[in-house]
N, C-alpha and C positions, 0 to 999 in steps of 0.2 A: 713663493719664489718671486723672484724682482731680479730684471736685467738692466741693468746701468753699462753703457758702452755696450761692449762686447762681454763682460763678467756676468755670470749667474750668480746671482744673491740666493739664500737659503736662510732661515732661522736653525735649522739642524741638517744633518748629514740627511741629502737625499736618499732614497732606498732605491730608486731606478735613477739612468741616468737621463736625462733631456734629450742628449744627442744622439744614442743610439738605442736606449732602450735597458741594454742592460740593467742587470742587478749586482755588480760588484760595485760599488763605489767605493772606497777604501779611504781612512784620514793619512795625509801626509805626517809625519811626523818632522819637525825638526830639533836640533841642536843637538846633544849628545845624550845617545838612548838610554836608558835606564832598565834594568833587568829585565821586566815587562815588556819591553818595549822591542826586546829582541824577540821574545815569544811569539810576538804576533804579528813581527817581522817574516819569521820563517815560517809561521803558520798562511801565510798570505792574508792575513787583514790587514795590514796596513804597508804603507810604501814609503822608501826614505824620502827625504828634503833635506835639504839644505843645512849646516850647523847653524846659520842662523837665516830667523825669517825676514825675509823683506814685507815691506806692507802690501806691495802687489803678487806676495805668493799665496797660490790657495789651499783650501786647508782641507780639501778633497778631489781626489782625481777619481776618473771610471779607468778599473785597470781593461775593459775590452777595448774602447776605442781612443783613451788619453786625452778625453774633455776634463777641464778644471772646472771645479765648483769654488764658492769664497763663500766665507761668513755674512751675513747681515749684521749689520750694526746699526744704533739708533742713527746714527745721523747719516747712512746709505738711505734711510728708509724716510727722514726728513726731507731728502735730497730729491726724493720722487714722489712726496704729495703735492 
């Protein structure tokens, strides 16, 4: 984990959330779902976003308290050594 600004960096979906503890953190999903995508939609894994993503959208929310998590990328991670 690596925090740039206010964002949590992650290399994968975290399994607890930072801010409150929970354990649902669930992937956003965007642009238009795909058969799959409704499954686990109405299963509650995962939560909508956006048809399209902006680059400051994140790619994990905690559904208990609605903290965003983001991806790491190489050059997030160039940006903090």
């Amino acid at each position: 984990m690596t925090e740039q600004g206010r964002k949590t960096h992650y290399m994968a979906r975290p399994r607890r959330c930072s801010a409150c503890g929970g354990g649902r953190v669930h992937d956003v999903l965007y642009g238009v779902p795909e058969m799959g995508d409704f499954a686990r939609l109405e299963r509650g894994e995962a939560v909508r976003g956006k048809d399209i993503m902006d680059v400051d959208d994140p790619n994990w929310v905690c559904v208990d308290c609605g903290a965003s998590f983001w991806r790491a990328h190489c050059s997030d991670l160039d940006e903090l050594s």
